[in-house]
N, C-alpha and C positions, 0 to 999 in steps of 0.2 A: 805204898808207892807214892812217890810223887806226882803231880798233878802235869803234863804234857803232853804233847799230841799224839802220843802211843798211848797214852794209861785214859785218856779225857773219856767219859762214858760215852760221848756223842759225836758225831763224826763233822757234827760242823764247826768240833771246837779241835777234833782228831787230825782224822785223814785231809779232810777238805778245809782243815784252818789256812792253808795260805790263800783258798779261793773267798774266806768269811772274814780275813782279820780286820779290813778297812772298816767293817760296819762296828766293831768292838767301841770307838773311840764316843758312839752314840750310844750304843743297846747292850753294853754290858753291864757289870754290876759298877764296875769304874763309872762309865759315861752316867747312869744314873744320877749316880752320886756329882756328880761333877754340876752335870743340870739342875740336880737341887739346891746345889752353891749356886750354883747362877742364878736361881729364880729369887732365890733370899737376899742373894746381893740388891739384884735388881726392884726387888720389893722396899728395901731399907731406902736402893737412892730414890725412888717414887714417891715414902712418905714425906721423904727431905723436902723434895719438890712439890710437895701437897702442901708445903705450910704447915707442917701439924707443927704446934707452937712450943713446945720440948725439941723441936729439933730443927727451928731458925737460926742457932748458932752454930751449925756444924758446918763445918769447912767444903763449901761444894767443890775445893779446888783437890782435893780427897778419893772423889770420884773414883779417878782413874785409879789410885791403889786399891782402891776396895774391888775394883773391876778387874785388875789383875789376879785377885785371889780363885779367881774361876777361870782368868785367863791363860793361866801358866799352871795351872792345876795340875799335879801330876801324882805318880802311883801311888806317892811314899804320901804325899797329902791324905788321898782315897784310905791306905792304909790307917793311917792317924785317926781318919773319922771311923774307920770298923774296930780298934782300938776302944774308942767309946762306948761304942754300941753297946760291947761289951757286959759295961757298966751300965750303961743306962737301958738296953734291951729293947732302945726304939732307934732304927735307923735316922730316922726326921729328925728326932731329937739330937740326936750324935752330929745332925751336919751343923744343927744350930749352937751347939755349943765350937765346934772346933771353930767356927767364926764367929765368934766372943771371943775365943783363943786370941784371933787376927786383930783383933780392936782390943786387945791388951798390950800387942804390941807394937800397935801405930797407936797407942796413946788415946786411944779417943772411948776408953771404957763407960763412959757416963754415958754410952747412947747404946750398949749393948741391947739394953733390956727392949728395944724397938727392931729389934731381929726377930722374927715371926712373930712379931708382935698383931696379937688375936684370931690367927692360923692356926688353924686344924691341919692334920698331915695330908689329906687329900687336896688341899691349898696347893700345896706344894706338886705331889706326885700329879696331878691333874692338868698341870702347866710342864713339868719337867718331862714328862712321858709322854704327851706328843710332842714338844719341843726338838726333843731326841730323835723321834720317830718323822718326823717332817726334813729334820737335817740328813737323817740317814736315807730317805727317800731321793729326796732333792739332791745329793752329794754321790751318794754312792749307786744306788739301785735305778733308778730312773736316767742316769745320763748311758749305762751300761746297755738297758731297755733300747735306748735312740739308737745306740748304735747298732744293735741287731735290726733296729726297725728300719734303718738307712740300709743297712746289707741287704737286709730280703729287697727293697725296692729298687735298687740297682742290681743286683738277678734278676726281678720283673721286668727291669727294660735293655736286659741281655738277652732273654730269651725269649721277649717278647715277640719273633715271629717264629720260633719254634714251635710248628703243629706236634700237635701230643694227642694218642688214642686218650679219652677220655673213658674211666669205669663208673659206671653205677651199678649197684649192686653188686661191685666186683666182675662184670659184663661188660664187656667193650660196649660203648656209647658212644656216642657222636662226637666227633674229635674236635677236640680245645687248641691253645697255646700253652707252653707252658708259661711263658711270664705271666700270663694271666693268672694262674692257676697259683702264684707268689704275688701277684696283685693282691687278691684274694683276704689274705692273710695280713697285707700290709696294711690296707682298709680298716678288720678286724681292729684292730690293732690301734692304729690313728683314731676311730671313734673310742675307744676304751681309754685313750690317754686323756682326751678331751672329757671325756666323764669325768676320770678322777681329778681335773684341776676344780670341775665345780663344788667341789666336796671340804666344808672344811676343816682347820686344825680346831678343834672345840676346847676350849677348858675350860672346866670348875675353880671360881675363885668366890667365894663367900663366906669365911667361916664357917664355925663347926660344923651348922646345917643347914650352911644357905644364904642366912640370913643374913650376915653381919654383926649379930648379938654383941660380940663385944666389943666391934670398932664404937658399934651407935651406941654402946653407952659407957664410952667414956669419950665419945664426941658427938654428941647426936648432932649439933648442926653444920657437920659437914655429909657432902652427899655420896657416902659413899659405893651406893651401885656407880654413880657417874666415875669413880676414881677405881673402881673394879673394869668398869668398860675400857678406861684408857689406858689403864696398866698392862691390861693381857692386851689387849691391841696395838698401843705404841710402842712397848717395852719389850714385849714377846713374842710378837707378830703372830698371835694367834687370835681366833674368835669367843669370845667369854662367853659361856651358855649361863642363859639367864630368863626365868627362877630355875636353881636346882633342888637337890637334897643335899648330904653331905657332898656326895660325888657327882662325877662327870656324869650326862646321860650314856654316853658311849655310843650313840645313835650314828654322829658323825664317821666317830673310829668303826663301829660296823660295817657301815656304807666301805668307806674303802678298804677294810680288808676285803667285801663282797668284790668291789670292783677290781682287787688285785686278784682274787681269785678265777674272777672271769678272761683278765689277763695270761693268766696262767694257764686256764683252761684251753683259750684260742693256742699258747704254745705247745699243748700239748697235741694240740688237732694237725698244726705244723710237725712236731716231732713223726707224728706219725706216718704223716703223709710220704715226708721226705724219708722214711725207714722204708717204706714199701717202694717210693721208687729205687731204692739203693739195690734193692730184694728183686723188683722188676730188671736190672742192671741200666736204670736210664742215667743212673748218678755213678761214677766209681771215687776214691778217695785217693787221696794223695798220701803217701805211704811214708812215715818220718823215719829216717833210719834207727836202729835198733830198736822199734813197738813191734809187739809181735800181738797177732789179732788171738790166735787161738793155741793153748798149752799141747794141742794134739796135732791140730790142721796146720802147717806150715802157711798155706795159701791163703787163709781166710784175712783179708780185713772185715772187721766187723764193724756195725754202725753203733758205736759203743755212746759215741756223745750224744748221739739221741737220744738213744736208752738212759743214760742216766739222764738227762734232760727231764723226760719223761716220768721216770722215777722221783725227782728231785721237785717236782712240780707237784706232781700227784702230795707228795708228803704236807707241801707248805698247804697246797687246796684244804686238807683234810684239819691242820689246822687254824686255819683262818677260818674254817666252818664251824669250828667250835667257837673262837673266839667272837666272830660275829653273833653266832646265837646265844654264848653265856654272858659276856659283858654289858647290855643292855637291863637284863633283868639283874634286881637285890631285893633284897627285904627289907622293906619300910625306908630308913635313911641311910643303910650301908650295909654288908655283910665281908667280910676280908675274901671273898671268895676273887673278884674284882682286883685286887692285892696281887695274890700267886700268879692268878692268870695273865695279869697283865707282865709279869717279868719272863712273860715265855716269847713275846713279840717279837722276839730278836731271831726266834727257831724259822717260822716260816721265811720271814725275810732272807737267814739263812742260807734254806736248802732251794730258797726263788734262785739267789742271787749265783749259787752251785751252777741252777740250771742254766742261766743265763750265760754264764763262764761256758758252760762245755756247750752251747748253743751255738755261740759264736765261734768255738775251733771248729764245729761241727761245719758248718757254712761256710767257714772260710778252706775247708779239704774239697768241698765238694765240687768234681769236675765232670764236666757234661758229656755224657755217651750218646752222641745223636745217633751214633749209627742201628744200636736198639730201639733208640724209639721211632726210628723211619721203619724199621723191618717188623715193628710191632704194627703199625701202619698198615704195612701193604700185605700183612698176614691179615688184614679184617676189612677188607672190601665191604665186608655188609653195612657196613656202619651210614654206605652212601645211601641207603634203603630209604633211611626216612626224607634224605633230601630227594630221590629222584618222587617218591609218590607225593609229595609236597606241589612239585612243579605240575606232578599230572591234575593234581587237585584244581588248581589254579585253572587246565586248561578244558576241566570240565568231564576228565578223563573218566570213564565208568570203573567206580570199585578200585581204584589205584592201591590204597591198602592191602586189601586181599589179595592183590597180584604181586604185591611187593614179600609180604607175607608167606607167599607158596613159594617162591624163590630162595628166600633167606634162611627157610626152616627146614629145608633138605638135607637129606644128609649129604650131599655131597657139599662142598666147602666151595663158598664164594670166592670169586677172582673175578680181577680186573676183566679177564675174557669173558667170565661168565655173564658179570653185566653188560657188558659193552653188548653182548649175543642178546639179551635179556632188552635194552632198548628196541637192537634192531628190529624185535617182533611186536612193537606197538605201533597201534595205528594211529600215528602220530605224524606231524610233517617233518621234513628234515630236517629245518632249521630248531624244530624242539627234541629230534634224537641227537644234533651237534653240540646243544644245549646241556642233556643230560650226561654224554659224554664224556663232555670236559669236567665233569663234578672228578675228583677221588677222595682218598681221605686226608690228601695233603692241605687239601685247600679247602673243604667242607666245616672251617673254623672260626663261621659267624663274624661277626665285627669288632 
């Protein structure tokens, strides 16, 4: 069979390919390849610019075509360089030949052989693969992020005077708001973005193992850590980790998969919440004409965008959990394990960015049933328990707990009467039984 979104083994390349394809143009096997042209372009006009003395006469007016070759990049290009490979059975190698191709036919062949010139393939992949990973973050996944992160804050200040029975332990508690209770989340959330800007894009640039071996000796008296620092920094806008081994530490790239996972984690704590109020009936959905919630139940909507939300997050956690703990460790100067794993970065990002997609229809259906959450309210009079023994507290009241206590643990069921009867028998002054009176669960929601 051919290879499309019905036969693709994976569903983020399957089913959910029109929620994943924007991230392709970075984090597929294309964008790689594309990024490796770039970083070799971008390496060749660096050494131009270094002075290195073989290549003082090359045309800096040049530039821009040579910058076109990775600028207008396209499939049949990608194809061309897998073509190679072929033959030569090293992808890296494949890019740096099909651009020797490009310099045979702008003419300017006598400066080929300064195309990864003294670069090992993790030169390459160590700059190309976060390069990628930084544009797919910053372009596609993180501006999608803001926007859920604007939706929940603006419901925190829609229902920010909405009293909400609060549960703990799944027991009615002391009643909340609910904007707050999307405050919450929103908080979450804001700290965790601000995490991950401190974090940063790391690359290995050094030669085979680090060192530079073969720039310094065939130019020892140029400096070239100082021409490694400014090349990934000016040229690539990433940070050059420095001393390495062959490869990247991956320290950086850890950190924020950690930090995207924590991300991910806080949505699913969101997912959930908002499943059970759906469950609770505080939320109902907006119903699109011909979705049908259930194959049996005509009436069901079901809270499906959480769910997969849910799902979708859970998968990318699980791997980013890997990727975090195997990328960091190798054997001695490199081991190809680092290799594989790193071409699978596209997957969590993937089934994030799934979630993210059904997060947002999910929050944008969801319409507020105040009238459950007032009747869940005034079904739980007890809840006013800990505010009335609180005030007795205050007034010096003997045992106020314990009296609150033998009241609320009856089996007959609290009500508004039964407290209001339940003040009148304390020996208390008026003005502190008017006091306790005016408490309910409406308004028993703190500041």
């Amino acid at each position: 069979m051919d290879l499309n979104a019905l036969t693709a083994l994976s569903p983020v390349d399957g089913r959910y390919r029109r929620h994943t394809h924007s991230l392709a143009q970075y984090l597929s096997e294309f964008g790689l390849i594309r990024y490796r042209v770039l970083v070799e372009i971008e390496y060749f006009i660096a050494l131009c610019e270094a002075d290195v003395p073989q290549l003082k006469g090359f045309d800096r007016g040049l530039f821009a075509q040579l910058r076109n070759i990775y600028e207008n990049f396209s499939e049949s290009d990608a194809e061309s360089i897998k073509e190679i490979e072929k033959t030569t059975n090293h992808d890296v190698k494949a890019v740096e030949y099909f651009i020797k191709e490009n310099f045979d036919k702008l003419n300017i062949s006598e400066y080929k052989e300064f195309i990864h010139f003294g670069l090992t393939s993790q030169d390459i992949n160590n700059t190309a693969i976060p390069l990628s990973l930084k544009h797919a973050l910053e372009k596609v996944v993180l501006p999608l992020l803001g926007e859920i992160h604007t939706k929940i804050a603006q419901d925190a200040e829609s229902w920010k005077d909405i009293p909400m029975l609060a549960k703990t332990h799944g027991q009615p508690a002391s009643p909340t708001r609910l904007g707050k209770e999307f405050m919450v989340f929103h908080a979450r959330i804001a700290k965790q973005i601000e995490l991950l800007k401190t974090i940063p894009y790391s690359a290995k640039f050094g030669g085979a193992t680090g060192n530079f071996n073969a720039h310094h000796i065939a130019y020892p008296d140029t400096d070239w850590v100082a021409f490694g620092d400014k090349f990934v920094k000016e040229y690539l806008e990433l940070e050059r980790s420095h001393p390495t081994t062959q490869i990247e530490h991956y320290d950086n790239l850890a950190a924020l998969f950690d930090n995207l996972k924590r991300i991910n984690t806080i949505l699913i704590d969101l997912s959930r919440d908002i499943w059970q109020y759906i469950a609770s009936n505080y939320f109902k959905q907006k119903i699109k004409a011909g979705e049908i919630g259930s194959s049996a139940m005509p009436h069901k909507v079901n809270p499906i965008d959480f769910e997969n939300a849910e799902g979708n997050l859970g998968l990318a956690n699980a791997i980013f959990e890997h990727l975090s703990a195997k990328l960091p460790i190798s054997r001695l100067q490199r081991d190809l394990t680092d290799s594989t794993v790193l071409r699978n970065i596209s997957v969590p990002l993937a089934h994030t960015l799934i979630a993210l997609k059904s997060l947002e229809k999910g929050l944008e259906k969801l319409e507020l049933n105040q009238n459950a959450i007032e009747a869940d309210l005034s079904e739980n009079w007890a809840v006013v328990a800990e505010a009335i023994q609180t005030i007795l507290r205050r007034e010096g009241y003997p045992k106020p707990y314990e009296a609150l206590k033998e009241l609320t643990r009856k089996n007959e069921k609290v009500t508004e009467e039964s407290i209001k009867s339940f003040i009148d028998t304390l020996n208390v002054s008026d003005s502190i039984k008017e006091e306790l009176k005016v408490i309910s669960p409406f308004n028993y929601t703190g500041v």
